[in-house]
N, C-alpha and C positions, 0 to 999 in steps of 0.2 A: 432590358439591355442597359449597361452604362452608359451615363451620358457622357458624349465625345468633349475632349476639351477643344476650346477655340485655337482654331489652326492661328499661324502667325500672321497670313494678310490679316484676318479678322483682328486679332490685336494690335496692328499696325494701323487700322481703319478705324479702331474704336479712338487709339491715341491722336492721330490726327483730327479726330475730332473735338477731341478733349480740347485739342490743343488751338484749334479754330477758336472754340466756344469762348475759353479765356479771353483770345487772344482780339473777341467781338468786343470784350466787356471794357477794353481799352478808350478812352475820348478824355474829352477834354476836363469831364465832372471831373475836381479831387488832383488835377492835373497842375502840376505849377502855371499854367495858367488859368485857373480857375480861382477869380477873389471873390466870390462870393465870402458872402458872412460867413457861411460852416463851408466853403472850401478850403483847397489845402495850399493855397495861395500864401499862407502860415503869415508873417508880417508883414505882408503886402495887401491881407483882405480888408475887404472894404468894412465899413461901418455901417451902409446905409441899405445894404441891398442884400438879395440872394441871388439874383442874376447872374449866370453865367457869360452868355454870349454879348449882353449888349454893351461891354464894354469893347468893343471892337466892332461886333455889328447891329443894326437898327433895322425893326421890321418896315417902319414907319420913319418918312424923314428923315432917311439917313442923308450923309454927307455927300452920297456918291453913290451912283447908278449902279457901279460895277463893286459886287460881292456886297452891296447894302453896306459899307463902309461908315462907319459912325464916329473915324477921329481925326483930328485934322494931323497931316503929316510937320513932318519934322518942322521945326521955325528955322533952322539951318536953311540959308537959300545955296551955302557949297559945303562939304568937306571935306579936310585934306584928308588924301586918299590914299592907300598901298600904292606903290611905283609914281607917284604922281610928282611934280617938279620941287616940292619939300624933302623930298626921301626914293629920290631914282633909284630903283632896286637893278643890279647886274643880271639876274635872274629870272626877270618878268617879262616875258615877252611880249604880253598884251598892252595893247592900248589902255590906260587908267583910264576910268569914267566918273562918272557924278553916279549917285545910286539910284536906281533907274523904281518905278513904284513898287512892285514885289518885295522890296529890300525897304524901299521909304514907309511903307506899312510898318513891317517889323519894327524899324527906328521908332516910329512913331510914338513907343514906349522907353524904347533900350539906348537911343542915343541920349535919354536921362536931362531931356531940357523940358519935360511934359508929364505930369502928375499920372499915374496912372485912371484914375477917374475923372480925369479932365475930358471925358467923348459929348459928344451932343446930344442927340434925340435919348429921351429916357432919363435925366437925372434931373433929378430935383431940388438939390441939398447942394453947396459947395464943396467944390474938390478940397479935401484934406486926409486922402492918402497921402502924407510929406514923403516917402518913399518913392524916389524916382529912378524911372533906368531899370537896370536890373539889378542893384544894388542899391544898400545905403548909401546918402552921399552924407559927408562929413558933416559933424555936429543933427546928424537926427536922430529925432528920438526914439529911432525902431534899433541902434543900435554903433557900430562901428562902421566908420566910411571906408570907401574903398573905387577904385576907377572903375565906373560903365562903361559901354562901348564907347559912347563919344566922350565921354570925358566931360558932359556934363552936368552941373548941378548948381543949387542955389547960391551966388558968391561965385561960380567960377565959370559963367557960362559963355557960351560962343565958342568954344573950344573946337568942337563939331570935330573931333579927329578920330580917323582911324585908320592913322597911318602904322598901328600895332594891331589891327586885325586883318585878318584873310582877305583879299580881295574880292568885291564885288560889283557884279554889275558889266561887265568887260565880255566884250564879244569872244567865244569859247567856238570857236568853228575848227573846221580839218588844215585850214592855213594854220594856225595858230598851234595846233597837234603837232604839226609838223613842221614846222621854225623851232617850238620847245627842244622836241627827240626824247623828251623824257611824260611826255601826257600820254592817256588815251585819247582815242578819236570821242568826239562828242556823240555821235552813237553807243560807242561801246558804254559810255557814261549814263546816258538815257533806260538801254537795255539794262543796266545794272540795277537801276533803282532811282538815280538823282536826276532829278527835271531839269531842264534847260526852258528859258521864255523868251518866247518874242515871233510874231506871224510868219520873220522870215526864215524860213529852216537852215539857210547857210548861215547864217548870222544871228544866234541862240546868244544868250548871256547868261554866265551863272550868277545867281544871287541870292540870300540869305536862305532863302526855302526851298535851295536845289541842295542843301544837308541837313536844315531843320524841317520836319512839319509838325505845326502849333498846334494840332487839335491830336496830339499825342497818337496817332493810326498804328506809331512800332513802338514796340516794349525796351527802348534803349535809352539811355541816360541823355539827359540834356534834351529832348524832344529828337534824335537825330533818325534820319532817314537809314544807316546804314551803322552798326555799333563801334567804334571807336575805341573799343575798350580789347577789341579781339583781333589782337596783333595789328591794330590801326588798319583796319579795312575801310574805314571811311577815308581814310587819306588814297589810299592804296585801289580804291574806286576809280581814281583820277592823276593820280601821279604815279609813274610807273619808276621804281626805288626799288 
């Protein structure tokens, strides 16, 4: 008898799987943030190491109980902030806050006052990745300067601003949904894909990793939780436009 060709669930199931399997091979190896020696951290990899992970976390020793934390957070003890009393925005309905830890993690690199191999437990050798932040800062030798998140770097620092990025860290609750008229509820936000933190469920805040996550989990540009690039649905997650 001839052999039957595969019906369409069958190739619907084979492709979903295909597409699983890829989409497991995703993490942080090879990842912009991976500085390993042969990572693809490209001029920002280290010199000294092939490590991945322990520039941020430590099995041994680390800084901090919680996620084995291996860097010290920001030197910034405030910065100026989206709607905060340097820059009142008409538009922001939320209370401005100070960056609460989820968010002072991330900094901990990208507000650009801390080397990126400047972590504790595990290095041996002095920091002399001169690239800091997420950027060059002016006059390095990896290449052309340009502003980090904070607007830090060697010669211009204490800057600690970000009053030209997205707000973070600000209580995201259904008050706040509903004073705007233009959010979604912070469920609706949750169910979509982007996290909210904090033990009390009325009172969640969004922060740097409720639209990035750093160990690369989705295949979109910039580490992003939701693509950006497709008619701005990361915006459109959370502001209804």
């Amino acid at each position: 008898m001839p052999r039957r060709s595969p019906g369409p669930r069958l190739v619907l199931a084979v492709a979903m799987v295909s597409a699983a399997a890829a989409f497991a091979q995703l993490g942080i190896r090879n990842s912009k943030h991976d500085f390993s020696m042969t990572g693809n951290g490209g001029k920002y990899g280290s010199q000294d190491t092939n490590q991945v992970c322990i520039f941020c976390h430590a099995p041994h020793h680390a800084l901090s109980t919680q996620l084995v934390w291996n860097r010290t957070l920001p030197l910034a003890s405030t910065f100026n902030v989206y709607g905060g009393p340097s820059n009142p925005s008409p538009t922001f309905k939320a209370t401005p806050q100070q960056p609460k830890s989820p968010s002072l993690r991330c900094l901990a690199c990208h507000d650009g006052s801390v080397a990126i191999d400047a972590f504790n437990a595990g290095r041996t050798w002095t920091p002399r990745m001169l690239a800091i932040g997420d950027v060059n800062y002016p006059g390095s030798p990896y290449g052309a300067g340009g502003a980090n998140i904070g607007g830090n770097y060697a010669g211009n620092s204490n800057v600690n601003d970000l009053t030209d990025d997205h707000p973070i860290s600000f209580i995201f609750n259904d008050a706040l949904a509903t004073s705007d008229g233009q959010l979604q509820t912070p469920a609706n936000v949750e169910s979509a894909g982007l996290p909210l933190y904090g033990n009390d469920p009325a009172n969640k805040t969004l922060e740097c990793t409720t639209c990035h996550e750093v160990h690369r989990q989705f295949p979109n540009k910039w580490l992003l939780r939701v693509d950006v690039e497709d008619a701005s649905a990361l915006c459109r997650t959370c502001h209804l436009k």
